[in-house]
C-alpha positions as CSV (number, residue, x, y, z in Angstrom):
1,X,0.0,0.0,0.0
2,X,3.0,2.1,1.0
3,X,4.7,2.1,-2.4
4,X,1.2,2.5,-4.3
5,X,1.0,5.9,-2.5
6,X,0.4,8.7,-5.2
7,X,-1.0,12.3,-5.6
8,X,-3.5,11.1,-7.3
9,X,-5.3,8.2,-4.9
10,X,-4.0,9.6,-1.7
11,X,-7.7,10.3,-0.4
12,X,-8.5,6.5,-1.7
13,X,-5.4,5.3,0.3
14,X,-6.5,7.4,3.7
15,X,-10.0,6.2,3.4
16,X,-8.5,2.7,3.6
17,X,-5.9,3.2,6.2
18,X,-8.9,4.6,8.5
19,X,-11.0,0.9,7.6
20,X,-7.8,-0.9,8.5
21,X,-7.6,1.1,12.0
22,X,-11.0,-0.1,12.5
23,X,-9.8,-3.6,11.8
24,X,-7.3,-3.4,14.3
25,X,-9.3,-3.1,17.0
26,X,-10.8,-6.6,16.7
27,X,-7.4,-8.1,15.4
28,X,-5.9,-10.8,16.7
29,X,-2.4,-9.8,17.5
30,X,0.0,-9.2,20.1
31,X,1.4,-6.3,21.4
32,X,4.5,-6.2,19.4
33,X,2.9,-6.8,15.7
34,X,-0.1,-4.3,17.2
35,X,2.7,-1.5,17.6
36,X,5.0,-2.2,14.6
37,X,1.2,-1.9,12.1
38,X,0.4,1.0,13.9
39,X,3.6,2.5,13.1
40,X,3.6,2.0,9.8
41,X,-0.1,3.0,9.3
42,X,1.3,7.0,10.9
43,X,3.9,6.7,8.6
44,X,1.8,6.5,5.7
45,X,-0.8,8.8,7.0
46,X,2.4,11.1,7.1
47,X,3.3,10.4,3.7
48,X,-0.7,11.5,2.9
49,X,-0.7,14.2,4.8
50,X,2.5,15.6,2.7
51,X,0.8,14.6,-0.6
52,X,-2.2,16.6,0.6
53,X,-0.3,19.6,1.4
54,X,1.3,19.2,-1.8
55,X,-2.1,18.7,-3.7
56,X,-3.1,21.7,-2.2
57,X,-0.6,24.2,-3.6
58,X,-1.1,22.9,-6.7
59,X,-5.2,23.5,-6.1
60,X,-4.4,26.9,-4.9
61,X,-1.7,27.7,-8.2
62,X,-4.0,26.3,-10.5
63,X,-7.3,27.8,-8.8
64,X,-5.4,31.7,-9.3
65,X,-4.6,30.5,-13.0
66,X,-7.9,29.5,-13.8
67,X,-9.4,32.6,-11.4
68,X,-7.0,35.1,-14.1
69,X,-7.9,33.4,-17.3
70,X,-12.0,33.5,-16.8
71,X,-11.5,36.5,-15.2
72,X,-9.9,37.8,-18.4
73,X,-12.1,36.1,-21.1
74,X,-14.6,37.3,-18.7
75,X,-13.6,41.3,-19.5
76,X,-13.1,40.7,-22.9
77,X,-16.5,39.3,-23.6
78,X,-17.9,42.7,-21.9
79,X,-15.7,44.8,-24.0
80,X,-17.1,43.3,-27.2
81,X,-20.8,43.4,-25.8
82,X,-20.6,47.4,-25.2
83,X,-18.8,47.5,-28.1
84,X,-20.6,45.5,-30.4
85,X,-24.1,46.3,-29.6
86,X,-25.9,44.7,-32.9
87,X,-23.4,41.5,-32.7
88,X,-26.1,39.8,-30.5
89,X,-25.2,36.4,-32.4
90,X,-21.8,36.6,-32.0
91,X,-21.8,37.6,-28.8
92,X,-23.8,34.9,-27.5
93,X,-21.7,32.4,-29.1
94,X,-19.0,34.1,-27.2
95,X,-20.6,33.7,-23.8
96,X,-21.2,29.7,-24.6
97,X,-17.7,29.3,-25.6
98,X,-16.7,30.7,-21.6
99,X,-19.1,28.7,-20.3
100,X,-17.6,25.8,-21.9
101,X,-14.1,27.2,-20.5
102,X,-15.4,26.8,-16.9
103,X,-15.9,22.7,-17.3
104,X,-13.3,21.3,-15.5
105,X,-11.0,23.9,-14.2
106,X,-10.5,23.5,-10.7
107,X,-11.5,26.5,-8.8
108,X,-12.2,27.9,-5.5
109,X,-15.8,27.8,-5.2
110,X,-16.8,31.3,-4.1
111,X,-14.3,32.8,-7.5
112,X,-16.5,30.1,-9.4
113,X,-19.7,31.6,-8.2
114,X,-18.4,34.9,-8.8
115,X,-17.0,34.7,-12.4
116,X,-20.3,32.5,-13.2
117,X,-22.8,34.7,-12.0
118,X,-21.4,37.4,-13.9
119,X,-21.5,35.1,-16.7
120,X,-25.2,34.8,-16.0
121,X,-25.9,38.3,-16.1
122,X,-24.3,39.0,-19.7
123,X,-26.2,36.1,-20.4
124,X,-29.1,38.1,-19.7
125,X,-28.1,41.4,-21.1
126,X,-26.9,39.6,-24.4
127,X,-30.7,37.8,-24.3
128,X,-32.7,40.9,-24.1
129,X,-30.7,42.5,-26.8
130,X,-31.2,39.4,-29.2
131,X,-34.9,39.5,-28.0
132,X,-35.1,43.0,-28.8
133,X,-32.9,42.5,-32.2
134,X,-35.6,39.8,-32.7
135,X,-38.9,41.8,-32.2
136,X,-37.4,44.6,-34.7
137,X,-36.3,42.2,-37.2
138,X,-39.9,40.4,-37.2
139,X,-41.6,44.7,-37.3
140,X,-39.2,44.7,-40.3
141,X,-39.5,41.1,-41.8
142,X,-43.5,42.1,-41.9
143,X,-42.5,45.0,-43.8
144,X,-39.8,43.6,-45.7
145,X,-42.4,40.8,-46.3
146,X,-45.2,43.1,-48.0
147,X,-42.3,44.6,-49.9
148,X,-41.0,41.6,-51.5
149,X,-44.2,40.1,-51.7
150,X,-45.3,42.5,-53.8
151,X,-42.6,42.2,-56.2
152,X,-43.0,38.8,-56.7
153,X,-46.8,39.4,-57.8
154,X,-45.4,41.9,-60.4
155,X,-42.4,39.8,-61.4
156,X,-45.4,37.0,-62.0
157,X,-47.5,39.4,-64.2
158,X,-44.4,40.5,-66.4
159,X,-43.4,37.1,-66.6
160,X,-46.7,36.1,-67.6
161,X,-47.0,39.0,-70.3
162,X,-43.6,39.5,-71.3
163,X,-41.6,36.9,-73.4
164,X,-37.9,37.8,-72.9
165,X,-36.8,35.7,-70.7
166,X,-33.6,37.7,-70.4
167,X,-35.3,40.5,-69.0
168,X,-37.9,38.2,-67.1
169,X,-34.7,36.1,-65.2
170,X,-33.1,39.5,-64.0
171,X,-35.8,40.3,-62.3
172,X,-35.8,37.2,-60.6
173,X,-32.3,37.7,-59.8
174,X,-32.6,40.9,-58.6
175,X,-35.9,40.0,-56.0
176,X,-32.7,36.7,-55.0
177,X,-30.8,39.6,-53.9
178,X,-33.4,41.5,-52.1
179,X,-33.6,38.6,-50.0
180,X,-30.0,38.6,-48.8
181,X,-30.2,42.6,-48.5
182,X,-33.3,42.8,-46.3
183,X,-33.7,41.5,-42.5
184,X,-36.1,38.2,-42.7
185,X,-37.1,35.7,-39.7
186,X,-36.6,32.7,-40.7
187,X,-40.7,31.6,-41.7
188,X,-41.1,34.2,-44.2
189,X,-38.2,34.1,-45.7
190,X,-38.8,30.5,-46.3
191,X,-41.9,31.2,-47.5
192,X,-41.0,33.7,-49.9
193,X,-37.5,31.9,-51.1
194,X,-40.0,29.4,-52.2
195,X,-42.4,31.4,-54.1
196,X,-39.4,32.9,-56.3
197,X,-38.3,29.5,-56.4
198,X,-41.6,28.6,-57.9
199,X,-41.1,31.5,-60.6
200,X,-37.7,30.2,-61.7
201,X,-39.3,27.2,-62.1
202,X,-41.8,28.6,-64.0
203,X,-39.5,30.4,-66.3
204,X,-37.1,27.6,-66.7
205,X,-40.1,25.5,-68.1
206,X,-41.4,28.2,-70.6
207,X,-37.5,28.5,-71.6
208,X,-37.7,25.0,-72.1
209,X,-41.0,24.7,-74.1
210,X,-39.8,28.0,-76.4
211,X,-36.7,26.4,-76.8
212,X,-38.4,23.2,-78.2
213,X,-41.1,24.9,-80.0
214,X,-38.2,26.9,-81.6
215,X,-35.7,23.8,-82.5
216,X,-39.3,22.7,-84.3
217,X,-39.5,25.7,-85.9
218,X,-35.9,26.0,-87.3
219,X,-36.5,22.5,-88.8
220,X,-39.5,23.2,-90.3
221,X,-37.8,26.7,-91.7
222,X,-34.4,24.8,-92.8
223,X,-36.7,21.7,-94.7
224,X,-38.6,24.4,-96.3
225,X,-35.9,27.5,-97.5
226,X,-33.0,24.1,-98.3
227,X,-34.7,22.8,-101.2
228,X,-35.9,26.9,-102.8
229,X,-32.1,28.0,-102.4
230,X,-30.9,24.9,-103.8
231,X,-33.6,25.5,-106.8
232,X,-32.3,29.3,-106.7
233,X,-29.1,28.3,-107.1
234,X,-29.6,26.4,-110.2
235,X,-31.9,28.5,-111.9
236,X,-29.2,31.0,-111.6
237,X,-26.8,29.3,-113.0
238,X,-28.7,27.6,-116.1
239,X,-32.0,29.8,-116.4
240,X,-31.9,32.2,-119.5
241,X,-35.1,33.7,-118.6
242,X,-32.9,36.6,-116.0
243,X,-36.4,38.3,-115.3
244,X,-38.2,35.6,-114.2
245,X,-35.4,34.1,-112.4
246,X,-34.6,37.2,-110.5
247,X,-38.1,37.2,-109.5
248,X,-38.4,33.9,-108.1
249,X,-34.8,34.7,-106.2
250,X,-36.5,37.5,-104.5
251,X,-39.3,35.3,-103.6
252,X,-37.3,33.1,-101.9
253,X,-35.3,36.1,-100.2
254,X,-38.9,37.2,-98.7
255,X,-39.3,33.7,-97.1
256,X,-36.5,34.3,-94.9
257,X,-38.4,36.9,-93.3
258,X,-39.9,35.8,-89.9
259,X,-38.7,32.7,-89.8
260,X,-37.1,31.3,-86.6
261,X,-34.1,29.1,-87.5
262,X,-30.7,28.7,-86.1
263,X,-28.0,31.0,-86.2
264,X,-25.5,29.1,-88.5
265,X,-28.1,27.5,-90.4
266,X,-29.7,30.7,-91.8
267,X,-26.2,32.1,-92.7
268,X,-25.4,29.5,-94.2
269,X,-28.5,29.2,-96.1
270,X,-28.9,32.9,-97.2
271,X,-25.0,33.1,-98.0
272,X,-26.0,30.5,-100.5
273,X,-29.0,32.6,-101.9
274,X,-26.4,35.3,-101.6
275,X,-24.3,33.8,-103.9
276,X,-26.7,33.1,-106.4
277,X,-27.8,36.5,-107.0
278,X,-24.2,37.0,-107.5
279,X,-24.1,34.6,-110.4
280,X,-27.5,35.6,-111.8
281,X,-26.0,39.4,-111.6
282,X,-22.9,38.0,-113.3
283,X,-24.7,36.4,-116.3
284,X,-27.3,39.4,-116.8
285,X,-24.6,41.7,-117.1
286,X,-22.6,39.9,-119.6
287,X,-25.8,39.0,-121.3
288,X,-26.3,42.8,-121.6
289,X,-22.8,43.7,-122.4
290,X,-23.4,41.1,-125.5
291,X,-26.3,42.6,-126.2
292,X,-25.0,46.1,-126.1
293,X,-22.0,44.9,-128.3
294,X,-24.2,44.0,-131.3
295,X,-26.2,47.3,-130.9
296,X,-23.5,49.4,-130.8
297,X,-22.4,47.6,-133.6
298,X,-25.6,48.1,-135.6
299,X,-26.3,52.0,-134.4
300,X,-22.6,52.6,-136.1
301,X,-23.5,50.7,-138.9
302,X,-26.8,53.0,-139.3
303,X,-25.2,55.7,-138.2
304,X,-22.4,55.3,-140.7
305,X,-24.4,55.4,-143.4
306,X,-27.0,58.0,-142.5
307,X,-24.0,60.1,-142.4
308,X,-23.1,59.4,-145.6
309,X,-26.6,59.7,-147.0
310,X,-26.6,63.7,-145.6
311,X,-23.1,64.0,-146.8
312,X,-24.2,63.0,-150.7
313,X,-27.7,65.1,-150.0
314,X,-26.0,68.3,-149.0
315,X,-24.0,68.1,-152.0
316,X,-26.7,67.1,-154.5
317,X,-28.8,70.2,-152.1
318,X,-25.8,72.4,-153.1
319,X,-25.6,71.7,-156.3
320,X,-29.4,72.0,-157.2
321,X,-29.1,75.4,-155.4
322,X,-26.5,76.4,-157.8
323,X,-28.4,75.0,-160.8
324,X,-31.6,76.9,-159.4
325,X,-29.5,80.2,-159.3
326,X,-28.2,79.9,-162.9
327,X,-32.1,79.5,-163.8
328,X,-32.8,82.4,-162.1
329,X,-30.3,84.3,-163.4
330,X,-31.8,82.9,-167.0
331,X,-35.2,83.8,-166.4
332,X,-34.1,87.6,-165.3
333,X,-32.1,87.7,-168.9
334,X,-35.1,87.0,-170.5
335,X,-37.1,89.4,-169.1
336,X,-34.2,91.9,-170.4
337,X,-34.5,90.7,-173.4
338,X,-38.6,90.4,-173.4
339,X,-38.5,91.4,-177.3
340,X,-36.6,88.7,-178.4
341,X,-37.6,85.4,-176.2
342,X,-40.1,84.0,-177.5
343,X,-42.9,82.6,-174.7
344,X,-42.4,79.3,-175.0
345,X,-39.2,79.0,-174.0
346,X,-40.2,81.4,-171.2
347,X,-43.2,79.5,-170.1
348,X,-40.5,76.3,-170.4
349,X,-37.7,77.9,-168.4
350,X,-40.3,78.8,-165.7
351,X,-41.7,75.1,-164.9
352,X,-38.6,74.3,-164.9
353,X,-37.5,76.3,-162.2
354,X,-41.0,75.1,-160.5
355,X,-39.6,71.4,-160.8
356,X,-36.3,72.2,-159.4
357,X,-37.6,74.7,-156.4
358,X,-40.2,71.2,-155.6
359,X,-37.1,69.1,-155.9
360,X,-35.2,71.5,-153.9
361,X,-38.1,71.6,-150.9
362,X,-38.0,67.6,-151.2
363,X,-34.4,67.5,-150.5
364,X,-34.2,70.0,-148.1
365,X,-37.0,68.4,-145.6
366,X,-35.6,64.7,-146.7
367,X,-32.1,66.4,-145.1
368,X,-33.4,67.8,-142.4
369,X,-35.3,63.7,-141.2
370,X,-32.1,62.5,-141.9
371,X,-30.2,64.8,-139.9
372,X,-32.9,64.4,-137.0
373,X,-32.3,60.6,-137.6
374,X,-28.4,61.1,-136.7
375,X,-29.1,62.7,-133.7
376,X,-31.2,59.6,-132.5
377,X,-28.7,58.1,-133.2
378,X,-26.0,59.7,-131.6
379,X,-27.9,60.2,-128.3
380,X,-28.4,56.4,-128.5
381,X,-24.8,55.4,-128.8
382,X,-24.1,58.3,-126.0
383,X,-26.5,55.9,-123.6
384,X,-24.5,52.9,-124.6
385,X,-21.5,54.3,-124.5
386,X,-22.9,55.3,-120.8
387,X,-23.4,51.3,-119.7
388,X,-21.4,49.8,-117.8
């Protein structure tokens, strides 16, 4: 028993050293084993009696350690609680974390009762603060409540009017974030979350059903326009009728219009009709430049010889003129010589001149349609000469 003697089960060991001092008593032994046990039994409640001393200084040093630290978490937990006045939360869990720290720390009883019951009462300050907190966050959840709820009913009407569901889904967003920006209890925020929740659900399955009704749609739009550009693009390659092709090109342009179809698939599709008004531009314009070739060829041609035509005319013109003057000149020597002429040659001389001056008149209108002729002419090749 003597060497199993330790700080730690001394009070066990004393408690037994009394029973066996009791035993003693009714022992059957003499005198001399008598004395020798109940000296060794003093010497080990000696040895206790050291232990406890012992035992005790270490109680009292760890008792004015423990006393100090509480005491200091202790003032630190009040100096966050007048600081911190709206930090009810956090200052509760402060307070639960010290009263965890007293578990277990050996203390003297009336420093235990001290430090705790002025544990207790910021206990009780930090509770009426988190009650108050509590009643003004439920005045301003109410509030908050009638806000929010309020939005949702509009964001329900625009979503049920409106079909961008761009603009629709930011709204939604933007009511998410009122939530985390405005003080809720716990219920009504609930409540609420799942309302907007129900509207996202809402809009996701619209998105889902436009997003089928378009893909139905597009293939609808790309079975119908694929087989009208492919015709468009032949036409425009083989077609000789330009005007009737052209036409039916722009038809097909016009069926584009209002059709929903995928982003690559119309490009691709109308970069193909694209193309094949570039051919069909291609081919009418060197259909017209051939055709402009032989007219040009043919309005130089007629040209040409109109040109030659008023050349000859204005010198037969010229020429009859000068014929005409001589037979004026005749006619004027006759009447000179009245006595001698006789009147047939005068009468003969004068239809004469009658037949050249009609002759005259004929060529001189017949010049002037020919010379209007060239001009037609000449402003026709101008508007040749004038296409590209």
């Amino acid at each position: 028993m003597q060497y199993q003697l330790q700080v730690h089960n001394f009070k066990d060991t004393r408690h037994k050293l009394i029973d066996l001092q009791r035993e003693l008593h009714n022992a059957d032994l003499d005198q001399a084993e008598l004395t020798e046990i109940k000296v060794l039994i003093q010497q080990i409640f000696d040895q206790i009696r050291i232990l406890q001393e012992k035992d005790q200084e270490a109680f009292e040093k760890e008792a004015d350690e423990n006393n100090l630290h509480l005491k200091a978490r202790l003032h630190a937990c009040i100096e966050y609680i007048e600081e911190n006045l709206n930090e009810t939360e956090a200052a509760w869990q402060k307070l639960i974390d010290l009263q965890d720290d007293f578990r277990g720390r050996r203390m003297r009883s009336d420093e235990r009762e001290t430090l705790y019951s002025a544990l207790q009462e910021l206990f009780d300050i930090v509770k009426k603060r988190r009650k108050t907190a509590h009643d003004e966050i439920l005045s301003k959840s109410a509030e908050n409540k009638r806000f929010i709820e309020q939005r949702l009913e509009n964001a329900a009407e625009q979503i049920e009017n409106n079909s961008d569901f761009h603009q629709n889904w930011q709204l939604l967003l933007t009511i998410q974030q009122e939530f985390r920006d405005r003080p809720l209890d716990k219920s009504t925020r609930e409540d609420l979350y799942t309302e907007l929740q129900i509207l996202f659900e809402a809009l996701k399955a619209r998105r889902s059903q436009e997003q089928e009704d378009f893909e139905r749609s597009a293939t609808e739009a790309l079975n119908h326009l694929r087989p009208l550009v492919e015709q468009a693009t032949r036409l425009a390659k083989t077609s000789r009728e330009f005007k009737k092709t052209k036409g039916f090109l722009i038809r097909v342009q016009r069926e584009f219009k209002g059709r929903r179809m995928r982003k690559e698939e119309r490009e691709s599709l109308f970069s193909k009709l694209q193309s094949a008004f570039d051919t069909l531009n291609r081919r009418i314009n060197e259909h017209i430049a051939a055709k402009k070739d032989i007219r040009e060829f043919k309005v130089d041609s007629k040209l040409s010889d109109l040109q030659t035509q008023v050349e000859e005319l204005e010198l037969d013109i010229n020429k009859d003129i000068a014929e005409l003057n001589l037979l004026k000149d005749k006619l004027e020597d006759l009447q000179v010589l009245d006595t001698l002429a006789s009147s047939a040659d005068k009468e003969q001389n004068r239809h004469q001149l009658q037949i050249m001056q009609a002759a005259l008149k004929k060529k001189t209108i017949q010049l002037r349609d020919l010379q209007e002729e060239v001009q037609k002419l000449l402003a026709q090749k101008d508007w040749l000469d004038s296409i590209e």
